[in-house]
MOPAC internal coordinates of N, CA, C and O (Angstrom, degrees):
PM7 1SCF
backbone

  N    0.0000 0     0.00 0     0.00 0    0    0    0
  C    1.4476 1     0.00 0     0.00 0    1    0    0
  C    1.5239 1   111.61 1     0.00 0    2    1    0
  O    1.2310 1   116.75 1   142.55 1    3    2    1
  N    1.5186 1   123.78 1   -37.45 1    3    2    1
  C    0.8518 1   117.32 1   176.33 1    5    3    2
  C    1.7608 1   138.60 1   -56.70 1    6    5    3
  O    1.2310 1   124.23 1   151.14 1    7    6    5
  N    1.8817 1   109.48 1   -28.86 1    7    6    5
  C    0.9671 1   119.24 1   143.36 1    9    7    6
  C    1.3171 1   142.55 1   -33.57 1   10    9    7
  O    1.2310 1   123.13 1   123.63 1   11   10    9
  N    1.6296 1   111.61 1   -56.37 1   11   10    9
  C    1.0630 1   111.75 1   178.49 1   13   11   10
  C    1.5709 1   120.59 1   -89.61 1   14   13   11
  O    1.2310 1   129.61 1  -177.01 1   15   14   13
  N    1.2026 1    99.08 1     2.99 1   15   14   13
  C    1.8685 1   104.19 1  -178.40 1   17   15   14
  C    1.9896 1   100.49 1   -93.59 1   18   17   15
  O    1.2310 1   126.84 1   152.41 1   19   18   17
  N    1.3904 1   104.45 1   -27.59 1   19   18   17
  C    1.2736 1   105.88 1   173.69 1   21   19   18
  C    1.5926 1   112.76 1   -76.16 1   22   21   19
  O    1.2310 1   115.94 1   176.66 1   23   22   21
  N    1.0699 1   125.31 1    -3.34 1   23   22   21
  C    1.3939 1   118.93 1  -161.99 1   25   23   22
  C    1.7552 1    86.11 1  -125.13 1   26   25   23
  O    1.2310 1   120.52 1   159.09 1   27   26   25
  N    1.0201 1   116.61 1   -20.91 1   27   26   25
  C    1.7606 1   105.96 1  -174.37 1   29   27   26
  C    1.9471 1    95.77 1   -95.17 1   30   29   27
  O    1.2310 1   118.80 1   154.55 1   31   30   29
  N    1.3908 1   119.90 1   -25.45 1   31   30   29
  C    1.2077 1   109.97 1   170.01 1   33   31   30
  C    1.4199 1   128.12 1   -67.54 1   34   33   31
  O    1.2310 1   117.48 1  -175.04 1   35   34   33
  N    1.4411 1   122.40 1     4.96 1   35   34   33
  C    1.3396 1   135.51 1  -178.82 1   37   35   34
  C    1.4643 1   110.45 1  -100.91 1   38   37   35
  O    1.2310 1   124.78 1   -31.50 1   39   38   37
  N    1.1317 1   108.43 1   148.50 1   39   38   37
  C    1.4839 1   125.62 1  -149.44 1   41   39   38
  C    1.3878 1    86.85 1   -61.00 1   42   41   39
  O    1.2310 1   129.30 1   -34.02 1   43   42   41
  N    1.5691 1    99.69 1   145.98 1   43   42   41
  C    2.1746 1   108.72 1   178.48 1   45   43   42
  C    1.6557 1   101.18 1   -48.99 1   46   45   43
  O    1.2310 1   119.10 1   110.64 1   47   46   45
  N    1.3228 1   119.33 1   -69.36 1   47   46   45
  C    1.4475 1   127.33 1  -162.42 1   49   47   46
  C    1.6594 1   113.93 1   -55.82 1   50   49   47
  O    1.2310 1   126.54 1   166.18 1   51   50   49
  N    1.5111 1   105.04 1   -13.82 1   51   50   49
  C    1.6924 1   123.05 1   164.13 1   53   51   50
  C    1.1983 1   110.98 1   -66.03 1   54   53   51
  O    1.2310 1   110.03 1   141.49 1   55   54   53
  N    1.6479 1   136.33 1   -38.51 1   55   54   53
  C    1.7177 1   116.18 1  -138.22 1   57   55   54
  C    1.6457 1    81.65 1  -114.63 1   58   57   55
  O    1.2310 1   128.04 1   -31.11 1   59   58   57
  N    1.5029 1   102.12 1   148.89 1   59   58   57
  C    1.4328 1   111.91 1  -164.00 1   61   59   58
  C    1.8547 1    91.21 1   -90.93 1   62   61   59
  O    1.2310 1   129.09 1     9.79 1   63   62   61
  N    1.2132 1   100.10 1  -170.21 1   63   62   61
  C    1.5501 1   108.40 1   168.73 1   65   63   62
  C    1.9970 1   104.05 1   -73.59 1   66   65   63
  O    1.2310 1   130.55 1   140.70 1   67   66   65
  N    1.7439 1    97.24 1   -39.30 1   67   66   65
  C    1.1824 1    97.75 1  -175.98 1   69   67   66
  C    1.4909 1   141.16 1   -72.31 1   70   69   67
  O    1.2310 1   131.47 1   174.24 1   71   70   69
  N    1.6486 1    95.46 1    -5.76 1   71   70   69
  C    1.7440 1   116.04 1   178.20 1   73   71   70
  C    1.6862 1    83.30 1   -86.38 1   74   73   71
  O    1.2310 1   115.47 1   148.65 1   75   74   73
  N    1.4763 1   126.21 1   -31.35 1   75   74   73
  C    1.5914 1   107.59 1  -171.77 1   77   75   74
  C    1.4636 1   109.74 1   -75.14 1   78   77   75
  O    1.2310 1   104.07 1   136.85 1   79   78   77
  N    1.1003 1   146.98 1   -43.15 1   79   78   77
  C    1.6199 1   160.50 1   128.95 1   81   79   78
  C    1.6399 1    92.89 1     1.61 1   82   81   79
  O    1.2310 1   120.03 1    99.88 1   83   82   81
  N    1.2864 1   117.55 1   -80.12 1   83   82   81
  C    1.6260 1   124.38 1  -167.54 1   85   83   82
  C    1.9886 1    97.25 1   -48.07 1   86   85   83
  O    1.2310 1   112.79 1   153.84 1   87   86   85
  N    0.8676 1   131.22 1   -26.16 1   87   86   85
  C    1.5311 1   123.22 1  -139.93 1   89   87   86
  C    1.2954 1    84.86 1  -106.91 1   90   89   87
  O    1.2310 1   124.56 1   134.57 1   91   90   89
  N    1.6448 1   108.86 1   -45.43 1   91   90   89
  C    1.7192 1   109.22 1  -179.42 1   93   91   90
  C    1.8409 1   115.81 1   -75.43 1   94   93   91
  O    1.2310 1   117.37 1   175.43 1   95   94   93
  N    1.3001 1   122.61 1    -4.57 1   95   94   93
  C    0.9206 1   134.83 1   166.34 1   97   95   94
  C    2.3060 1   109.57 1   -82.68 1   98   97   95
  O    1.2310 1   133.54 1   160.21 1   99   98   97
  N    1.0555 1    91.43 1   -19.79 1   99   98   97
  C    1.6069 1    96.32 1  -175.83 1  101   99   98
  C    1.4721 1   101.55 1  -101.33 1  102  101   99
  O    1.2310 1   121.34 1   160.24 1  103  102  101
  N    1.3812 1   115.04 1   -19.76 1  103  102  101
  C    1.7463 1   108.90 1   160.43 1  105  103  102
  C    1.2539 1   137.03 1  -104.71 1  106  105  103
  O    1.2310 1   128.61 1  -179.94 1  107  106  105
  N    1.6060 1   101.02 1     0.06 1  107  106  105
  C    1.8147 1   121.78 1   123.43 1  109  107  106
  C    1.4820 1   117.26 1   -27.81 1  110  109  107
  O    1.2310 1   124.85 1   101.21 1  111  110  109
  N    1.8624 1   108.29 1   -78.79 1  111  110  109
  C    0.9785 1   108.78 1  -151.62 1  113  111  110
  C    2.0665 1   118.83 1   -84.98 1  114  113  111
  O    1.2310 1   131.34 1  -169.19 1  115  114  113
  N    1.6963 1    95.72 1    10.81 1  115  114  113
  C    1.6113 1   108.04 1  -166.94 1  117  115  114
  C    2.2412 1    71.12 1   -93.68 1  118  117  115
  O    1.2310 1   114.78 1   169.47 1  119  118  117
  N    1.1140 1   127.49 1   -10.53 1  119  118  117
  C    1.5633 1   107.50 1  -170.30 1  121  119  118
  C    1.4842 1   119.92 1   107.30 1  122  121  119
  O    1.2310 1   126.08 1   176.00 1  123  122  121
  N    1.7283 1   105.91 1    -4.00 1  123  122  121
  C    1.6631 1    93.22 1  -165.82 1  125  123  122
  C    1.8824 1    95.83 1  -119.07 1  126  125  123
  O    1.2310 1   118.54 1    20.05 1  127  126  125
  N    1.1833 1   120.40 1  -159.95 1  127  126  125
  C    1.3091 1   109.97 1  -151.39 1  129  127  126
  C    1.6000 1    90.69 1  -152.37 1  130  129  127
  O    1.2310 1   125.58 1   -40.25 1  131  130  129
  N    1.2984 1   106.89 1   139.75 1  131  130  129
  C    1.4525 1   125.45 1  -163.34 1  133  131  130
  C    1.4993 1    97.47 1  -130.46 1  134  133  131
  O    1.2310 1   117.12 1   -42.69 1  135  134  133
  N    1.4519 1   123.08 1   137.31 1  135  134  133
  C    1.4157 1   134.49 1   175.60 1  137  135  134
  C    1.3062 1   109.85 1  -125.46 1  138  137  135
  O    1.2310 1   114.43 1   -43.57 1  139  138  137
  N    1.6052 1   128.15 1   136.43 1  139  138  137
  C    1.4395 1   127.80 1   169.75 1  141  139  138
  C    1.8517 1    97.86 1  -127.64 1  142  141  139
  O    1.2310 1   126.27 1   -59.76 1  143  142  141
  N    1.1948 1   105.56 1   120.24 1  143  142  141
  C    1.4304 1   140.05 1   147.92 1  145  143  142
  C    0.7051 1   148.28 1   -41.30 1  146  145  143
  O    1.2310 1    88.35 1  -116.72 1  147  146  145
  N    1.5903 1   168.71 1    63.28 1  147  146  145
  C    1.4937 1   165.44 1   -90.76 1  149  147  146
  C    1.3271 1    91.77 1  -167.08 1  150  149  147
  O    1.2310 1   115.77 1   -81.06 1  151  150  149
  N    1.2777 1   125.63 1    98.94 1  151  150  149
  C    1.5653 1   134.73 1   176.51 1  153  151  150
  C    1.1660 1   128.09 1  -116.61 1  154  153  151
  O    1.2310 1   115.44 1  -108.15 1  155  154  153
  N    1.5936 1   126.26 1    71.85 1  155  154  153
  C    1.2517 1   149.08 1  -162.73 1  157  155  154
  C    1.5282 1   114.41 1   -73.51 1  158  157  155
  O    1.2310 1   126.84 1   171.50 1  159  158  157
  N    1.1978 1   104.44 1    -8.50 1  159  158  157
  C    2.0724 1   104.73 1   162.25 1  161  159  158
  C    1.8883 1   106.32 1   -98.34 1  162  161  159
  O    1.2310 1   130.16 1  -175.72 1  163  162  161
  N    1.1790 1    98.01 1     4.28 1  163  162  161
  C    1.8424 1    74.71 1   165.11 1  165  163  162
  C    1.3149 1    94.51 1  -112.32 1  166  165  163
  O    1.2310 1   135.95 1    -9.25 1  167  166  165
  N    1.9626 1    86.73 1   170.75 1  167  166  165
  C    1.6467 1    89.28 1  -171.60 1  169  167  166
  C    1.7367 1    93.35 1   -98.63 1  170  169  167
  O    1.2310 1   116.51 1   174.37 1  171  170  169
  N    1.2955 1   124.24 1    -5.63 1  171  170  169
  C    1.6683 1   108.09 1  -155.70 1  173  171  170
  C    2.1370 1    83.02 1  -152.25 1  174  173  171
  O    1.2310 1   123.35 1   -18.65 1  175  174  173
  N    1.3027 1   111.18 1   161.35 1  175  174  173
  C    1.5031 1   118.19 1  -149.57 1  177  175  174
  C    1.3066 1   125.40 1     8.31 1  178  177  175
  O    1.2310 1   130.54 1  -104.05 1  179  178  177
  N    1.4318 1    97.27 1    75.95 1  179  178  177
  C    1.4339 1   108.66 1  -177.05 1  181  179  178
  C    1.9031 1   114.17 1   -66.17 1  182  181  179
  O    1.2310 1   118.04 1   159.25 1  183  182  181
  N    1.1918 1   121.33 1   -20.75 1  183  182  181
  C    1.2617 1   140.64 1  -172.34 1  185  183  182
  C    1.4935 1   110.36 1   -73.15 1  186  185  183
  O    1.2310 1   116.28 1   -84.29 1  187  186  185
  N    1.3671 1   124.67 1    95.71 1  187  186  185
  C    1.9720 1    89.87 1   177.79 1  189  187  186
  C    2.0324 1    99.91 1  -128.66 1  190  189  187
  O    1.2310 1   120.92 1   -73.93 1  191  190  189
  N    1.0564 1   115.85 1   106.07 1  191  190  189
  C    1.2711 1   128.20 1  -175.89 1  193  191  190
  C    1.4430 1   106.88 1   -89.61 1  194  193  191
  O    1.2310 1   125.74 1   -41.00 1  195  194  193
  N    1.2202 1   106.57 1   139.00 1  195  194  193
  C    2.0201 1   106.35 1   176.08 1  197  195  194
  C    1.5222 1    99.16 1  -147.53 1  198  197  195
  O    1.2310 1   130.63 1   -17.60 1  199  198  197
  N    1.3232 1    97.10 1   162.40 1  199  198  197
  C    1.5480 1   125.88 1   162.98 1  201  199  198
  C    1.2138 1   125.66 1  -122.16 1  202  201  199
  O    1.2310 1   127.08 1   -42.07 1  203  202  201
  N    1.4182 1   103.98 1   137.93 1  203  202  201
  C    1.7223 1    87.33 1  -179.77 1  205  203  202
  C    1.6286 1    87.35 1  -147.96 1  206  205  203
  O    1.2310 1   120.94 1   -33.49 1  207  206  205
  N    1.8014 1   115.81 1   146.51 1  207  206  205
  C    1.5349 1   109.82 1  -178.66 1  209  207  206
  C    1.7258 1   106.67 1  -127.30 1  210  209  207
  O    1.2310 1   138.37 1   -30.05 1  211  210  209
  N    1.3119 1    82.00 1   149.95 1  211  210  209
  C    1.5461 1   104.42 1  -164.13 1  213  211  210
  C    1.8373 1   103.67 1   -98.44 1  214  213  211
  O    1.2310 1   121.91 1  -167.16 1  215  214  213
  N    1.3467 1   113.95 1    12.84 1  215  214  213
  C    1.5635 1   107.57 1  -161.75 1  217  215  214
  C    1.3650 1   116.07 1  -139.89 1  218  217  215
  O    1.2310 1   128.25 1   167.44 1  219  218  217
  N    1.8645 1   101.71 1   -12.56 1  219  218  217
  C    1.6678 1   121.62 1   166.41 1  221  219  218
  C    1.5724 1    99.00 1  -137.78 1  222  221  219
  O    1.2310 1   122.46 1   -21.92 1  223  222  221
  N    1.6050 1   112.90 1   158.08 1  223  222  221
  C    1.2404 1   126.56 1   178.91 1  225  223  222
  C    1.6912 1    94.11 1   -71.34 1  226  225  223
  O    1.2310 1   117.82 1   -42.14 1  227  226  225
  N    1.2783 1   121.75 1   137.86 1  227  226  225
  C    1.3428 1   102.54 1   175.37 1  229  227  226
  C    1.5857 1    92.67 1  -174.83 1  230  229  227
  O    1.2310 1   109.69 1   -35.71 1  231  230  229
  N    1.4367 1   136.94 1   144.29 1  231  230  229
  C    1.3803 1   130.68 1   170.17 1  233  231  230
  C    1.8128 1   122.85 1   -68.84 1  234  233  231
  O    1.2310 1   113.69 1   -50.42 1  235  234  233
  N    0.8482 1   129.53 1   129.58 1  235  234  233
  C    1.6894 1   125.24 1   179.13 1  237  235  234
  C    1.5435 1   101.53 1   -55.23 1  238  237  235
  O    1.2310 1   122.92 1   -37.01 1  239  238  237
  N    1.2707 1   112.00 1   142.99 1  239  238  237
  C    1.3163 1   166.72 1  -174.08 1  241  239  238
  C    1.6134 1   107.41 1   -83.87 1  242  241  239
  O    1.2310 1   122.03 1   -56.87 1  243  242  241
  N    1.0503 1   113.71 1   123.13 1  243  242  241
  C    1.8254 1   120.27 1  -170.82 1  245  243  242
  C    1.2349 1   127.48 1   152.09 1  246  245  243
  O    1.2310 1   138.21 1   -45.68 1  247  246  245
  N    2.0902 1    82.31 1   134.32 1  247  246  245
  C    1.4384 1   100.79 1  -150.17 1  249  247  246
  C    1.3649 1   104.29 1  -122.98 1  250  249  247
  O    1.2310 1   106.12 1   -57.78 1  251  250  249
  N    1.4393 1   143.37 1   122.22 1  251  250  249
  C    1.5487 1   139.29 1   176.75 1  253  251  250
  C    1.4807 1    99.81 1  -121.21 1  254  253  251
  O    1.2310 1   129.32 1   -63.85 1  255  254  253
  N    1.4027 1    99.65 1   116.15 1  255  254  253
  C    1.5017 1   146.11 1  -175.12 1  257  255  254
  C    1.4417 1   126.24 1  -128.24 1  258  257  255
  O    1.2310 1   125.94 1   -50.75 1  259  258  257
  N    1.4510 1   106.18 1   129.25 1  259  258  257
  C    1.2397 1   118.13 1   163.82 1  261  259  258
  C    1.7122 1   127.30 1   -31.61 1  262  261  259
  O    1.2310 1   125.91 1   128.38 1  263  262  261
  N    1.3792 1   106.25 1   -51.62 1  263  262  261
  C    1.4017 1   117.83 1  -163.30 1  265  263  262
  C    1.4364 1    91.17 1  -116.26 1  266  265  263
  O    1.2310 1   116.73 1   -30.73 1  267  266  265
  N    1.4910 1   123.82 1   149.27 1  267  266  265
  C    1.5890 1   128.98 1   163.58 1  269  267  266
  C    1.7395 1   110.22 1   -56.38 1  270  269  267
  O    1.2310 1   123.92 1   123.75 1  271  270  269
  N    1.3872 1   110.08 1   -56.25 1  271  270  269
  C    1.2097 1   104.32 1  -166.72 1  273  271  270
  C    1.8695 1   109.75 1   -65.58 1  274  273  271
  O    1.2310 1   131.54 1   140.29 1  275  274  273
  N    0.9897 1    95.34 1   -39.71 1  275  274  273
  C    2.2569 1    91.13 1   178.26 1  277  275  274
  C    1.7836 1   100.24 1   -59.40 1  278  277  275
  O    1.2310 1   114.10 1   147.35 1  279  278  277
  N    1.1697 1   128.78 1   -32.65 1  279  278  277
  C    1.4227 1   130.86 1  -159.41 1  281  279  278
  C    1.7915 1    91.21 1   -70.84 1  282  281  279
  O    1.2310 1   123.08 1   114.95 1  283  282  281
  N    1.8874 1   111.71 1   -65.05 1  283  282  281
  C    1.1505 1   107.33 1   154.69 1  285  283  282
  C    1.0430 1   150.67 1   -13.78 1  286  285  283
  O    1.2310 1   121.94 1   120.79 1  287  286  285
  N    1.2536 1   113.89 1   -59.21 1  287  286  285
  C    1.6242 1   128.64 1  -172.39 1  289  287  286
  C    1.3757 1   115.57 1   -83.56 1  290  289  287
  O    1.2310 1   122.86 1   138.65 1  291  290  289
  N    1.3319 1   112.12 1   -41.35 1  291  290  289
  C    1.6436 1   122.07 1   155.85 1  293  291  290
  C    1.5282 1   120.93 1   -37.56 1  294  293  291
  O    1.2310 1   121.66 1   115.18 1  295  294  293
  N    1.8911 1   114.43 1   -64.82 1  295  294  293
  C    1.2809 1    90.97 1  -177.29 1  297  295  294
  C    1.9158 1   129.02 1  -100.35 1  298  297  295
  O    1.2310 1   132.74 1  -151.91 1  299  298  297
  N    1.4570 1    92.99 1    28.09 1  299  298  297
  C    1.3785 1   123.07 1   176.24 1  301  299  298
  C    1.7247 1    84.11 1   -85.09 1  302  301  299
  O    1.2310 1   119.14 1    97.86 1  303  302  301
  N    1.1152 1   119.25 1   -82.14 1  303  302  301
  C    1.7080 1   108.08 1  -174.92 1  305  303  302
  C    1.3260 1   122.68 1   -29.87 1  306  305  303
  O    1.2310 1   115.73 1   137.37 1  307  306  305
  N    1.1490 1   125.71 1   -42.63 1  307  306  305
  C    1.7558 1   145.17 1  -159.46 1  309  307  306
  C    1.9732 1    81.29 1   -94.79 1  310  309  307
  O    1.2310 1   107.56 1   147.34 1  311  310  309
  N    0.9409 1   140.80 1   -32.66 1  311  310  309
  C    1.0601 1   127.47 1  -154.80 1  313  311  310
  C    2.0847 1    91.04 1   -85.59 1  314  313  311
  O    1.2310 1   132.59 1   121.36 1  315  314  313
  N    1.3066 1    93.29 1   -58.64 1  315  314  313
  C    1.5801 1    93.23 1  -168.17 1  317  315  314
  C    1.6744 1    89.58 1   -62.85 1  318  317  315
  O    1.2310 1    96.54 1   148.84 1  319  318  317
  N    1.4246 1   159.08 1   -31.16 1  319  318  317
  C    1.1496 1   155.23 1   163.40 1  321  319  318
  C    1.5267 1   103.50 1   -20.54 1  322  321  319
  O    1.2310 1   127.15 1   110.72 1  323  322  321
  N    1.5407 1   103.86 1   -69.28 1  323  322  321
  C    1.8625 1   110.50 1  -166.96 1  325  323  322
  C    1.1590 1   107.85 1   -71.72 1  326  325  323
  O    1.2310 1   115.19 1   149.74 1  327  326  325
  N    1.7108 1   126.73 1   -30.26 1  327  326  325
  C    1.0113 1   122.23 1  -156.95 1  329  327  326
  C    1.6280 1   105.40 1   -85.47 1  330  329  327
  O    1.2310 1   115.96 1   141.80 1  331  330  329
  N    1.4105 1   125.27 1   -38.20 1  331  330  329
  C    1.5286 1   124.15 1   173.81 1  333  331  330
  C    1.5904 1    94.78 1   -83.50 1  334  333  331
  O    1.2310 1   111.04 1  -143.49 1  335  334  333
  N    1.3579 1   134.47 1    36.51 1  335  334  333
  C    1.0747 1   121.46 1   155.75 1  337  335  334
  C    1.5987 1   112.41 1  -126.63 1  338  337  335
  O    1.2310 1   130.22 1  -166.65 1  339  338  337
  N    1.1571 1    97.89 1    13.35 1  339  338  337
  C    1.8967 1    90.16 1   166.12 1  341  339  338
  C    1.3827 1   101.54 1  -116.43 1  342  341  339
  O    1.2310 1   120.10 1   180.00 1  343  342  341

């Protein structure tokens, strides 16, 4: 967790696509499962990213956004939220 709380505390216009890749690879490895979306029949938040965990009771995580990276960064926040809360 600490990884990804260090990399989501850095300024938005800081975190590459590729620190978002690294973070979703570290909520791989906590057991839970991350989905990214590319939704080419809407006209407006085409982006819809979720979480959902397989290793604590916890509700899935999801964000539909305009841009990939805000959809990202959103449920990267909510994620370290549940996760320093169990």
């Amino acid at each position: 967790m600490q990884t990804i709380t260090s990399i989501v505390s850095r300024l938005f216009n800081n975190i590459s696509i590729e620190d978002f890749i690294y973070c979703f690879e570290k909520i791989k490895e906590n057991g839970d499962v991350g989905v990214i979306k590319f939704d080419g029949d809407r006209k407006d938040k085409q982006y819809t990213v979720f979480i959902t965990f397989s290793t604590i009771k916890a509700e899935m995580i999801r964000a539909d956004e305009s841009t990939l990276k805000e959809a990202l960064f959103k449920v990267l926040l909510k994620y370290i939220e549940v996760r320093e809360g169990v």
